[in-house]
Steps between C-alpha positions, in 0.01 A plus 500: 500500500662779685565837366854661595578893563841578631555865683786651598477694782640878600379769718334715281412259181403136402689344216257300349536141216175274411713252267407805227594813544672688782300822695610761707261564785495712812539321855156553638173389466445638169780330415377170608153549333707528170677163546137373595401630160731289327362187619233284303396336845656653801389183703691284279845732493820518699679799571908406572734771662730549784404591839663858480421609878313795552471560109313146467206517795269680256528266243490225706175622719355590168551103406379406855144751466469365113578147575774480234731246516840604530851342552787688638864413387824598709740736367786231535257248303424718289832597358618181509195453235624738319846390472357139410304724191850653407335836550795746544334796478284620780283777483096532631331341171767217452409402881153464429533306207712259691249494784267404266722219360502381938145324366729238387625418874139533651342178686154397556441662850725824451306776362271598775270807590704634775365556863612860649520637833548855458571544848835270441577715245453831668712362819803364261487888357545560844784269585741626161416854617658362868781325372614808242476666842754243648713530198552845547536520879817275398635692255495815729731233746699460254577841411525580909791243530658680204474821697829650688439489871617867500187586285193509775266702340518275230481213708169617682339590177551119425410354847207734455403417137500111617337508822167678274559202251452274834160679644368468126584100423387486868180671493440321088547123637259624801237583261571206339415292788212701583330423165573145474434391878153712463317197354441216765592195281816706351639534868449087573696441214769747631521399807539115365800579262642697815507205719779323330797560606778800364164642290480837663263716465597683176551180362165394508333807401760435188392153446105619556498748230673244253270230549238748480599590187461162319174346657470228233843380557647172663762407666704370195383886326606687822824336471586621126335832604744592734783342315595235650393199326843316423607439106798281381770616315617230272734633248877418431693504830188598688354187456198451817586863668219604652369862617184675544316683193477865654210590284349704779459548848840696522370742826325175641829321432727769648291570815490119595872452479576585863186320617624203326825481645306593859237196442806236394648559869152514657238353324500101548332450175747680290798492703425070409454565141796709497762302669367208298586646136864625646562137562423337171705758372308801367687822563447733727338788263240225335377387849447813648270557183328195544460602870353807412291325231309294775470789788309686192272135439500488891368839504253487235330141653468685814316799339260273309411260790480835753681266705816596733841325501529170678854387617606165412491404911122586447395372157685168589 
């Protein structure tokens, strides 16, 4: 039988519960050698905690060097665990004591010792640095259109101030693509995902990183990993509403709006699927969703198979 260990996880410290007694440890490898030290048999143990981002790689390499089995819960699972437990407080040590209680929800299959690519990693550091970039190059717009015409200096500080912004997310997703297009078989999976149609080229490097990230996934995982596995919502006047669960993905989800929209006027395949859910009714919003939902399955069969896009006129 399997021994539990929920751990809460913040940048500096690990908040630690073995079904005992809750520790205190610090978020490093001396850290994690202290949770090891708990454990009668580390082989037969499972650690459970949330994939924090950046805060989260060293425990989870740690796992993935140790072969510790580990499962990861989402933050919107995870609270809605918590609310199930009628746990109103919320503070480090109550969260690991109701990660530990997640041992209840575990299948046979779950806990796994995760694979890594620290490469991935490194290039999604990359990508949040660009897009904070973005993010502020259009907050200095904003503040430019809120800028009197009759105030030029102002205005060229501004125009200045962005145009920098621009060099740097320029010269950033450059690197990028230098990095991940170095490595031969990294490139043929590129260039398949940028053969479909409306999937541009920051779109795939996007989509690269992401699948990158989560080589033991499958095509059912990728979907919940980027959010967009649908859920019902069946619940007094909401009875069969449906919507996606949004328990990640948000930048993947955000960037492929507009290539969504692109590939339902000019990808066959979707454009299909598309017009095919607006006439049984689906709304607009839901089938756009599920459109997007299949360019990212489209995209993700295309970079496992190395294979590029075939039209329908083709494949038929």
């Amino acid at each position: 039988m399997d021994d539990y260990i929920g751990i809460d996880i913040s940048k500096s410290s690990l908040d630690v519960y073995d079904g005992k007694k809750s520790y205190k440890f610090p978020n490093n490898h001396d850290g994690f050698e202290k949770i090891v030290a708990l454990c009668s048999d580390i082989h037969n143990t499972v650690f459970i905690f949330e994939p924090t981002g950046i805060y989260s790689y060293a425990l989870t390499e740690f796992c993935a060097t140790n072969a510790i089995r580990i499962v990861m819960v989402g933050p919107k699972e995870s609270r809605e665990f918590s609310r199930s437990l009628k746990v109103r407080s919320k503070t480090d040590k109550i969260d690991a004591k109701v990660l530990y209680k997640y041992q209840s929800h575990i299948e046979q299959g779950m806990a796994q010792v995760p694979v890594v690519n620290t490469n991935a990693i490194q290039l999604q550091e990359m990508l949040n640095v660009y897009e904070g970039i973005q993010a502020s190059k259009q907050r200095f717009k904003n503040q430019r259109e809120a800028v009197s015409d009759k105030s030029s200096e102002l205005i060229r500080t501004l125009n200045g101030i962005i145009e920098n912004l621009d060099k740097e997310a320029s010269v950033l997703l450059d690197k990028i693509e230098a990095i991940l297009l170095d490595d031969d078989e990294t490139k043929q999976r590129y260039d398949a995902m940028t053969s479909i149609p409306s999937v541009g080229k920051k779109s795939a490097l996007y989509l690269l990183v992401f699948f990158m990230k989560y080589p033991m996934a499958n095509a059912k995982k990728i979907t919940a990993l980027a959010g967009l596995d649908p859920v019902v919502r069946d619940s007094g006047i909401f009875q069969g509403r449906q919507k996606i669960s949004k328990q990640g993905g948000e930048q993947l989800r955000n960037l492929l709006y507009l290539p969504t929209l692109s590939a339902i006027q000019h990808n066959e395949r979707i454009k299909i699927f598309y017009n095919r859910l607006v006439s049984n009714a689906k709304t607009r919003k839901l089938a756009v969703l599920a459109a997007m939902r299949k360019l990212v399955l489209m995209a993700f069969s295309l970079y496992r198979s190395k294979e590029s896009y075939k039209p329908l006129s083709i494949a038929n």
